[in-house]
N, C-alpha and C positions, 0 to 999 in steps of 0.2 A: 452684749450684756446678758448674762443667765438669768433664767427663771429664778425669780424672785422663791421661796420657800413659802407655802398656803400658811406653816403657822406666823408668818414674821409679816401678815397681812392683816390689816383690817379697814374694815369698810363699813364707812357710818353714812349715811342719810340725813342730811338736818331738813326737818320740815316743822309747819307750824304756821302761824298767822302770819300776815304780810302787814310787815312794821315792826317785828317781833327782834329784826338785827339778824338773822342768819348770816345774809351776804356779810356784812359788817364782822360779824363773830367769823367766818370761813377766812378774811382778809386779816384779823388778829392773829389768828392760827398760824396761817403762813406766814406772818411777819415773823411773830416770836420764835420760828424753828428757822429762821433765817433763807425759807422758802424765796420772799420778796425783800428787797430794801428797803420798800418806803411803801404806808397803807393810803390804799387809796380811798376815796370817799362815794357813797351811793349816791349823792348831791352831784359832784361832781363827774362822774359817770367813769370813772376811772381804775374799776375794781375787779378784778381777777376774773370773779365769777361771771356777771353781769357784764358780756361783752358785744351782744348785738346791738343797731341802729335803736329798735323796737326797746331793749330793755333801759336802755341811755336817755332815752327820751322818756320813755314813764319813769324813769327811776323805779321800778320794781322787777325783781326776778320774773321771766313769763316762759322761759325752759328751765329744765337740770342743766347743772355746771359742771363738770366734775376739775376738783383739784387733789393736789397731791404734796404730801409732806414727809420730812422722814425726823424720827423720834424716836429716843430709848430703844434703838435698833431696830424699830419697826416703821414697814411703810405705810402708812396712813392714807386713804383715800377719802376723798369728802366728797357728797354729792348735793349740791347747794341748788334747794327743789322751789320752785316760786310759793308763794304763801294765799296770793288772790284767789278767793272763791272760783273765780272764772276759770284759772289754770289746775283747778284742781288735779284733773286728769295728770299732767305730768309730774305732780309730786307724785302721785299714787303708781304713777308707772316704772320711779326708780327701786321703788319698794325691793322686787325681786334682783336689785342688783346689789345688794347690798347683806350683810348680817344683824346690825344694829340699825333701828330709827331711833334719832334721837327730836324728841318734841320740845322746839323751840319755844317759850312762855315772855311774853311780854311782862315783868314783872308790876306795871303799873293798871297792865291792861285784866289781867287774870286770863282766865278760861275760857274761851269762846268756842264758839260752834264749829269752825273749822278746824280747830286745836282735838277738840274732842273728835269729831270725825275721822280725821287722820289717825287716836292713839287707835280707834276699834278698828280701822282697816288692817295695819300691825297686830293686832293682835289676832286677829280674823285669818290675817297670812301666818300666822304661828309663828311672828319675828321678835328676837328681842328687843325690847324699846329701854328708853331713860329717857327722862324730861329734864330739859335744862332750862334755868330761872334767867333771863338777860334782863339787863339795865338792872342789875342788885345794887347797885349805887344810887338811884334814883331817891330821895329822901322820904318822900310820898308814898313809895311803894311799901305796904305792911307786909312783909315777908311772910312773917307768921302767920299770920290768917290767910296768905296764898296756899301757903305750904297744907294748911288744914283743909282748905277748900281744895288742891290735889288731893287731900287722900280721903277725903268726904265724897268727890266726885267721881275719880277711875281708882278708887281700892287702896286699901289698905298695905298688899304689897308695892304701896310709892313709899320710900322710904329714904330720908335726904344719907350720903355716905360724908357728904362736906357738909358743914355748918358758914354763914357767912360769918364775919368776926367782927362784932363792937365799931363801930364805925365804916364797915363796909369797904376796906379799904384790900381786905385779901379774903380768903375762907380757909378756914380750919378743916384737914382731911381728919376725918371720926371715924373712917373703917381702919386702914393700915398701919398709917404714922400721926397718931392724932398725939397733936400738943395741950397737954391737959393745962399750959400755964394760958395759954391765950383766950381768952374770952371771947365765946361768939354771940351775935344779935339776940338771937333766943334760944331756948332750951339749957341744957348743957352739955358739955362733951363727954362726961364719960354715960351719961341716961340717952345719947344718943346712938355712941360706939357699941351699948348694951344693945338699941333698937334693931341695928343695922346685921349684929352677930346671930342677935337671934332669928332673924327673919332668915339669914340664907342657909344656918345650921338645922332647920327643918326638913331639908330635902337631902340633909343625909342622917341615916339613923345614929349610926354609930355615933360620928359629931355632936349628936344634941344630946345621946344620954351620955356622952363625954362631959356637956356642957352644966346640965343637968348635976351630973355628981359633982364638979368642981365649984361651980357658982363663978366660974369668973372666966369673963371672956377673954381675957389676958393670958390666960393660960394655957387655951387651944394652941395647938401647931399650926402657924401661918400659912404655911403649903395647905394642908389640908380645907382651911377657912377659904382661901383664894379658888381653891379646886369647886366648894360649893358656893361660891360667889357666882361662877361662869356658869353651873348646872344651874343654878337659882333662875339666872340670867334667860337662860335656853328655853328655862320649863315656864318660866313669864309668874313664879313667883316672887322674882322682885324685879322692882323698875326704877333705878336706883335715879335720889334726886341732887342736881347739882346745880348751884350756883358762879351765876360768872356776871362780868362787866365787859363787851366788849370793845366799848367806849374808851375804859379806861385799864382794860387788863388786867384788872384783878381777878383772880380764879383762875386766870387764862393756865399759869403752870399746873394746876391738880387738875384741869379740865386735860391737857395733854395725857397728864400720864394717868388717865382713866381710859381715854381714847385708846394710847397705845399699847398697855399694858391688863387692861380689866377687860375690856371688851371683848367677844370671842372674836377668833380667826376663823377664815373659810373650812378649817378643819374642824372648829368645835361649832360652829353658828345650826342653827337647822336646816338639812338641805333643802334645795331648790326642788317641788313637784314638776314634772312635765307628763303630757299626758301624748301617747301613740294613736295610730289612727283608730285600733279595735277598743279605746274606750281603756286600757291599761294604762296602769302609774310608772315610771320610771325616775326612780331620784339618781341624781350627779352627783358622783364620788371628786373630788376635789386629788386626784388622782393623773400627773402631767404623763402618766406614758399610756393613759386608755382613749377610746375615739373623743375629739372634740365637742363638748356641747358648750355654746354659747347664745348667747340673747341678743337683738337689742332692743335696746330700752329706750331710747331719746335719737330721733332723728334731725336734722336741719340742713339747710342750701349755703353754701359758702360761692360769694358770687366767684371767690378765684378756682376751686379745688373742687364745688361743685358738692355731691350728696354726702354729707360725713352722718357714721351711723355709730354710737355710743354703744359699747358692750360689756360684758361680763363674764369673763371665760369661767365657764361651772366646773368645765373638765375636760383634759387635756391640756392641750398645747394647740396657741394659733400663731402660725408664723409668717414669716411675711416671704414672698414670690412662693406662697402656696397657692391650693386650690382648697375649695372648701365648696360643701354644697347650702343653697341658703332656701330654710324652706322643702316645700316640693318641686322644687326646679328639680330636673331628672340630669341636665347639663351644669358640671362643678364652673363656677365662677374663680381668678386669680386675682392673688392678692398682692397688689404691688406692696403698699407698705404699711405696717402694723404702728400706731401711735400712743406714746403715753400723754394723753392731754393735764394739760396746766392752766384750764378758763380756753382763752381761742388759742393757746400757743401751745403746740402740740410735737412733744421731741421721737423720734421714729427710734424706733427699737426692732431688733431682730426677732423676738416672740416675746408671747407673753401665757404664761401659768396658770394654772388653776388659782381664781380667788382675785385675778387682776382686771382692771380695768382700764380698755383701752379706746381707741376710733379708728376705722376704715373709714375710706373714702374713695369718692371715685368708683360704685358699683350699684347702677340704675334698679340692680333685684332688689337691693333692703329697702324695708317697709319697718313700720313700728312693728316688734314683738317677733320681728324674724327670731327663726333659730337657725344658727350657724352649725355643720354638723358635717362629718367625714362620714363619705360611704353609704349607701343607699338604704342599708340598716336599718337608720336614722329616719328615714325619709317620715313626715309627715308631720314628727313629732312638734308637738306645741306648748309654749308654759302653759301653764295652772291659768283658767280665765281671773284675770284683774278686776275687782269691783269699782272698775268706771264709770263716773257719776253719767248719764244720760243727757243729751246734751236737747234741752228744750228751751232753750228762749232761740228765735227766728227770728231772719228779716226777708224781706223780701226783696231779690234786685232783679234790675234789670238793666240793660248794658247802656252808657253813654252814649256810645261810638257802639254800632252795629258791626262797625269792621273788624272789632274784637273777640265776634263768637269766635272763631277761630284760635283763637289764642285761650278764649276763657275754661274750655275745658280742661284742657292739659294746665293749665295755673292753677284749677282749684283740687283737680287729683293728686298735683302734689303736694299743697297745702293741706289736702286730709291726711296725705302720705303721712306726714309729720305730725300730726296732733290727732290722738286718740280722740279726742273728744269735739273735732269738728266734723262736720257734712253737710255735703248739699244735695239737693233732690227735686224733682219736679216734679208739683202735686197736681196730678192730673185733674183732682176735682176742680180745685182753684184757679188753674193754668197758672200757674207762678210757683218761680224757680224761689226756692226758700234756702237761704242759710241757715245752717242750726249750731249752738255752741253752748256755752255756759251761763253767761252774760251777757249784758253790751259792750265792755269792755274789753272782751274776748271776740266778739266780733269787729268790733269797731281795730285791733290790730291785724287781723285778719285781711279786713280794707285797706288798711294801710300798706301790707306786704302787696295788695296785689296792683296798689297807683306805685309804686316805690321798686316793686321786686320785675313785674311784668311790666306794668304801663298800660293798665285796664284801671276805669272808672265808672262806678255803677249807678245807678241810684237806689234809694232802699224806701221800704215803708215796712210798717206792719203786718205782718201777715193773716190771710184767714185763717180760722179757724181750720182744723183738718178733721172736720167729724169724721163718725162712721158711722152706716148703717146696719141694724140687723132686725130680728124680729121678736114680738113677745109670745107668740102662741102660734099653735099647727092651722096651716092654709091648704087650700088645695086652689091647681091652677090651670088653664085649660086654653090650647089657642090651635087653629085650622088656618093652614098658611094653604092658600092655593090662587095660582096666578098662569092664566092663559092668556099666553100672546102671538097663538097663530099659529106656531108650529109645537116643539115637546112643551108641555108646560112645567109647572110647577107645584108638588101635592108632599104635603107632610102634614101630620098630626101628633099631639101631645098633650097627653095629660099627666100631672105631676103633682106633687103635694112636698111642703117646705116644711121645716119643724126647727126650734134654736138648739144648738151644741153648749155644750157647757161653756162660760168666756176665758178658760185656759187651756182648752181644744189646742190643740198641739198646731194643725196648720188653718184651724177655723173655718174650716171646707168639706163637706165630703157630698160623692156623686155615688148614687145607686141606681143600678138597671136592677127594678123590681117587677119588668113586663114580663109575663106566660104566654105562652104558644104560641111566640112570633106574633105578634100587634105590631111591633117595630122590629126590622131584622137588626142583628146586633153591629153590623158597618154604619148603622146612621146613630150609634151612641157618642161615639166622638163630636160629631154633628152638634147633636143637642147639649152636649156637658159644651162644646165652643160657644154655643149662643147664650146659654146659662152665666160663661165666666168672664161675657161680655158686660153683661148684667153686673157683675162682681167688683168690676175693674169702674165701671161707670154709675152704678147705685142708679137703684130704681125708683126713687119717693126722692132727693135732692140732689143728684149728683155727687155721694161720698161712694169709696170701697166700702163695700159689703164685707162683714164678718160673721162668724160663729153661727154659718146659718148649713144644714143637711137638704140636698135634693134630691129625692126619690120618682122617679121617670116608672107609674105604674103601670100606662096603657098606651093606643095611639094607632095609629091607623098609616098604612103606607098606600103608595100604589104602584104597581108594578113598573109603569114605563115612565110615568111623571117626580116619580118619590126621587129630589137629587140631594145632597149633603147641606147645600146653600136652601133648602125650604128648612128643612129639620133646623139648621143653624136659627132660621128665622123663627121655627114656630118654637123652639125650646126657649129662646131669648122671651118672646110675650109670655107664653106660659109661665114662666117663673117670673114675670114683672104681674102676671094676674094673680099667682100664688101671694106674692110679698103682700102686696094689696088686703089680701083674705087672710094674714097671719101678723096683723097688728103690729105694721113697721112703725121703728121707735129709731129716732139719733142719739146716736153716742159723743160723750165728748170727754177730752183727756183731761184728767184731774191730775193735780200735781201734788208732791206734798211740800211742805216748807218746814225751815225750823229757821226761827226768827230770834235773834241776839239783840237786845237793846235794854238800855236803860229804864231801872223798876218804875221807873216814874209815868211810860211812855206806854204800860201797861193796858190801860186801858183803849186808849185810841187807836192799840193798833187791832186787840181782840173786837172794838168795833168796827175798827174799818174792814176787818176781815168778812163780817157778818153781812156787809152790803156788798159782799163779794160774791154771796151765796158759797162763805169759805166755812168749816165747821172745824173751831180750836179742838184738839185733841188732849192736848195736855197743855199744862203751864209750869213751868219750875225757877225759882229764886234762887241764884247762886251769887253769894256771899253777901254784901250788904246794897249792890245798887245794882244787879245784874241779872235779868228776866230774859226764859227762854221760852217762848212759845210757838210748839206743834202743830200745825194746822193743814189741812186739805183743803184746795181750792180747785175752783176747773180754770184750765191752762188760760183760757180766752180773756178771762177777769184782772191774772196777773203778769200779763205779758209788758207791762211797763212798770211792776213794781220795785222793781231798784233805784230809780226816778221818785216814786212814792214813796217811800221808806224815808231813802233822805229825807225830803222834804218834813216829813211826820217827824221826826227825831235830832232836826239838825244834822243830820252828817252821821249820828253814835249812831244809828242802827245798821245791821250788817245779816243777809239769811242764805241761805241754801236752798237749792230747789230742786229735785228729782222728781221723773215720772212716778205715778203710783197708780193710776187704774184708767178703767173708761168708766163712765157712769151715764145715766139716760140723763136729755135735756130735759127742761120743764118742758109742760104743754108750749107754754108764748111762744118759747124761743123758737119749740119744733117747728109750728106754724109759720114762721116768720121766713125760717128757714124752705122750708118745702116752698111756700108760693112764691116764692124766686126762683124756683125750679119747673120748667114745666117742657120737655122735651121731649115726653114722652106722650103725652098730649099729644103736639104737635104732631107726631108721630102718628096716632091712630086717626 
C-alpha cells in the first residue's frame, strides 16, 4: 500500500467530558462511511474504540483509541481520548498527535471544568480546536443559551458554521452551502452565514476590504473564503461550532465533510515542536523523503502480541523490517511490522507517511513520548514537554502475599510505562510505598490490572502526609565528634551556619567550603557535605526531606593522625542538626489547588466546607443559569478523600480538578503534633 499523500490526511482528537458521547459520536462516524456494519453500544461494551477488559467493564474510555475512516477522498483519523478527570493525562497526551482537537460538549450538561481545561491546553499547544454540541436532540437542552455561554466563556472567535434546524432533526451548513429555505432552532441563516464570513475574512486583508466594499458575503470567491477558513483555523481565530446527534445521526453528514474537507492536513496544521539535547527547537517538515521523526503517544500490554506503542509519523517514512532508533538508545531497534489500527484490530501495512498514524509492537524500548528517529543526528531529541496534570491523590499498599515483591516491581514499572500520570515511590519519611494518580478511580484500575494482568494483591490505606522541612532564619551550628577506643581513634570538628534559599531554588541545596588557612583540610569536605545530606534525606525536627536550606562549613578543627572521613561524616551530620535547631525549623506541606464544578445551589456548602479545610476560595464564577465554579487552595492532607465528599455534599452533580500548587508552612498545632512523634535524634544524643 503507498504512503498515503500529508494533504489527503487529517487528524482530529475528540476529547471533552466523560458522558459527552465521543465513543458513541467515533462509532456513528464509522458506521455512516460504511467503516463498520453495525454500531455498537457503550452499555453493551461492544464499540470500536473502547476495547479493553478495564474500559468494558467501566463503560468509559480510560486510554486513546485511534480509528480510521475514509471520506470525500480523504483518510480521516480519529483519536477517541477518555473524558474522566482521572484520565486526564492521556487525553492531553494525544494532543501532539493530532492537527485538530475537537471539544466534545454534552449539550444538556453545558461547560464544565474539564471541558474548559482541555480547550486552554489546545490552545497552549498552539493547535487548532472546534467544539462540537452532542445530544442536539435532546429537547431540554437550550441550544441557544449553550451556544452563548461558549462564546461568553472561551471567546468570541467560537462561531457556530452549522446551525441546528427547527426540530432538531438535521443542521443547516451557514458557511459553504447553506439552505436559506430551512429553518434552523435559532438565529437565522443568512445573520449567521454573515457571522461566520466575517470572522475568518479578518485574517486576510485583501478579502475583508473585498468584503468591506461589496457588502455581501455571497459574492467573495469560495476558494479564497475556504483558503482563510483553514489560516483562521491555524491562527486560533476561529474555533468553528458544530452540532450533531450521535444518537440519532443527525448532523452526522456536515460533521463529515468538515472533518474531511475544512479541517487542516498535516501540511497546513501547525507543526510539531521538538526540542535537542543543547536546549534548541526543531519543527518536522511533513516531508516522506527526509530522516524519520515520530512519537509515541499512548502505550498498552496486549496479553497476545505484548507492548503495542501508538504513533505519529511527523516526518519521513516508517517501514516495516526496518531499523529505527528509539530515544537515546545508541543501538537501532527492528521493526517487524508497521500497523494501521482500527480500535484493537489493527491491519499491517508496509509504511506509513508523514501525517499517519499507526502501532508497533513487540519492542521492550518504547515508553510514553519516545521519539522514533533515523541516525544518531537525531539522538536525544524530545517533544515539546506536555502540561500533564500532576498526579497527587495516593494510596498507600502493601503486598498480600510477600512472595510477590518479586513480581511487584517489574508490574508497576510497566504500568508507569504506560500512563503518564501514574507513580509509585517510597517515602522514606513514612516508610510506605505510596501510589500516586489522579483519582481513586484511576487508582482503583490501576489495582485492578495488577490482580487481573500480574496476579498481585495489595492492601491500601491512606497515606501520610509527605511534609517537608526547612528553616525560617540564619543559624549557626557546632559539634566535636571524638572517640577513643584503644588504639587510632577518632577526631573531627565542625562548625557551620544554615540560612533558607528562595522556595524555587532550582535543586533547594547548596554546600559551601567557607573555611581559611586550612581548619579543615579540603579531603574531609566530601565527608561533612555526606553527613550534612544525611540530615537532608532524614530531616532533622520530624523525619521529612529537608529543602531550600544553604550550608556554609566556616571553621573546625582536625587532627593529624585521628581526623578519618567517618568522624567528619559524623560531626557535620550533628552540626547541621544543631544549626537547624538555631534557624527556626518550620514544616512544610503540600497545598493543592482545585476547581470545583457544581450546581449554584450547592454554593455555599461547599465554600464552607472548604473553610474547615483550612482551604482559601480564590475565586467563584456562575456560568449560565445553574452552574458554579469555584477556585480554591487547600493543603493536600485535608482533601485526600474529597471525591467521596463532594459526592456526598451534591448528590452525585458535583465534579473538580486537583493539581499541585505549592508548599506552605503548617500551623503552630500541627507542627507540634508532628515533631513530638519524632524523637530520634534525641535518642541519639
Amino acid at each position: 500500500m503507498a504512503v498515503r499523500n500529508p494533504a489527503d490526511i487529517r487528524n482530529v482528537a475528540l476529547a471533552g467530558v466523560a458522558g459527552g458521547g465521543k465513543t458513541t459520536l467515533a462509532e456513528r462516524l464509522l458506521f455512516a462511511t460504511g467503516a463498520i456494519n453495525r454500531m455498537g453500544s457503550v452499555e453493551k461494551g461492544d464499540t470500536v474504540s473502547d476495547w479493553t477488559a478495564e474500559e468494558k467493564e467501566h463503560h468509559h474510555s480510560l486510554r486513546p483509541s485511534v480509528v480510521h475512516l475514509d471520506h470525500e477522498g480523504h483518510l480521516v483519523n480519529i483519536v477517541d481520548t477518555p473524558g474522566l478527570a482521572d484520565f486526564l493525562g492521556h487525553a492531553i497526551a494525544a494532543f501532539p498527535a493530532v492537527e485538530t482537537v475537537c471539544i466534545v460538549v454534552d449539550a444538556g450538561r453545558g461547560l464544565e471544568t474539564t471541558t474548559r481545561r482541555l480547550m486552554a491546553v489546545a490552545t497552549e499547544r498552539n493547535l487548532p480546536r472546534m467544539i462540537l454540541v452532542n445530544k442536539m436532540d435532546e429537547q431540554q437542552a437550550d441550544l441557544e443559551l449553550l451556544t452563548e455561554q461558549i462564546r461568553s466563556t472561551l471567546g468570541t472567535v467560537c462561531v457556530p458554521i452549522g446551525l441546528p434546524e427547527a426540530g432538531r432533526e438535521g443542521v443547516i451548513n451557514v458557511f459553504d452551502a447553506h439552505d436559506k429555505s430551512r429553518k434552523p432552532e435559532f438565529s437565522g441563516v443568512e445573520a449567521a452565514h454573515r457571522q461566520i464570513v466575517e470572522q475568518v475574512v479578518e485574517v486576510d486583508e485583501d478579502l475583508m476590504a473585498e468584503y468591506l466594499e461589496k457588502g455581501d458575503a455571497d459574492a467573495l470567491d469560495k476558494h479564497r473564503v475556504h483558503e482563510a477558513f483553514e489560516k483562521a483555523l491555524r491562527e486560533g481565530h476561529l474555533v468553528p461550532i458544530c452540532y450533531v446527534s450521535a444518537k440519532t445521526g443527525a448532523g452526522v453528514p456536515e460533521l463529515l465533510h468538515v472533518f474531511a474537507s475544512l479541517l487542516p492536513s498535516p501540511l497546513e496544521g501547525n507543526p510539531r515542536t521538538f526540542l535537542s539535547p543543547d536546549g534548541g527547537e526543531t519543527y518536522a517538515s511533513p516531508d516522506p523523503a527526509k530522516p524519520t521523526i515520530s512519537h509515541i503517544f499512548s502505550i498498552a500490554s496486549d496479553p497476545f502480541v505484548g507492548k503495542l506503542g501508538d504513533f505519529k509519523v511527523h516526518q519521513g517514512t516508517l517501514k516495516s523490517k526496518s531499523e529505527i532508533n528509539v530515544g537515546d538508545e545508541k543501538k537501532p531497534v527492528r521493526i517487524s511490522h508497521v500497523l494501521r489500527p482500527q480500535g484493537k484490530d489493527n491491519a499491517e501495512v508496509d509504511e506509513l507517511g508523514p501525517g499517519e498514524i499507526g502501532v508497533i509492537a513487540k519492542i521492550d524500548e518504547l515508553e510514553f513520548n519516545s521519539v522514533l528517529h533515523q541516525g544518531h543526528d537525531l539522538d536525544g531529541l524530545r517533544l515539546k514537554p506536555l502540561p500533564l496534570p500532576k498526579p497527587m491523590y495516593g494510596l498507600a499498599v502493601e503486598l498480600k502475599n510477600h512472595k510477590d515483591e518479586s513480581k511487584f516491581g517489574p508490574a508497576v514499572a510497566k504500568l508507569a510505562a504506560e500512563d503518564p500520570c501514574f507513580m509509585v515511590d517510597r517515602v522514606a519519611a513514612t516508610k510506605q510505598t505510596v501510589m500516586r494518580g489522579l483519582g481513586e478511580l484511576h487508582l482503583r484500575v490501576v489495582l485492578e490490572k495488577l490482580h487481573h494482568g500480574f496476579g498481585i494483591d495489595v492492601e491500601t490505606s491512606p497515606p501520610k502526609v509527605a511534609y517537608k522541612e526547612t528553616i525560617a532564619s540564619k543559624g549557626d551550628g557546632h559539634h566535636r565528634h571524638k572517640k577513643q577506643t584503644g588504639g587510632a581513634g577518632q577526631f573531627g570538628e565542625v562548625w557551620l551556619r544554615v540560612e533558607p534559599l528562595p522556595a524555587d531554588h532550582e535543586s533547594g541545596f547548596e554546600f559551601v567550603n567557607a573555611t581559611v588557612g586550612g581548619s579543615i583540610p579540603r579531603q574531609f569536605m566530601p565527608a561533612i557535605e555526606k553527613g550534612v545530606r544525611q540530615v537532608l534525606g532524614d530531616g532533622a525536627i520530624a523525619g521529612y526531606p529537608m529543602t531550600s536550606i544553604k550550608v556554609e562549613v566556616y571553621d573546625g578543627k582536625y587532627h593529624p593522625v585521628d581526623s578519618k572521613e567517618v568522624a567528619f561524616v559524623a560531626a557535620g551530620k550533628r552540626a547541621f542538626i544543631d544549626a537547624i535547631r538555631n534557624a527556626r525549623p518550620v514544616l512544610l506541606e503540600p497545598f493543592v489547588l482545585l476547581e470545583i464544578t457544581a450546581p449554584s445551589s450547592y454554593m455555599g456548602d461547599i465554600t464552607g466546607d472548604m473553610s474547615t479545610k483550612r482551604g482559601r476560595v480564590q475565586d467563584t464564577e456562575v456560568i449560565g443559569e445553574d452552574t458554579c465554579v469555584i477556585r480554591a487552595v487547600a493543603p493536600l492532607g485535608e482533601v485526600q478523600n474529597y471525591s467521596n465528599e463532594l459526592k456526598s455534599m451534591t448528590g452525585g452533580a458535583g465534579s473538580f480538578v486537583m493539581d499541585y500548587s505549592h508548599d506552605e508552612q503548617t500551623p503552630p498545632h500541627v507542627q507540634q503534633e508532628v515533631v513530638a512523634a519524632f524523637k530520634p535524634h534525641e535518642e541519639e544524643d
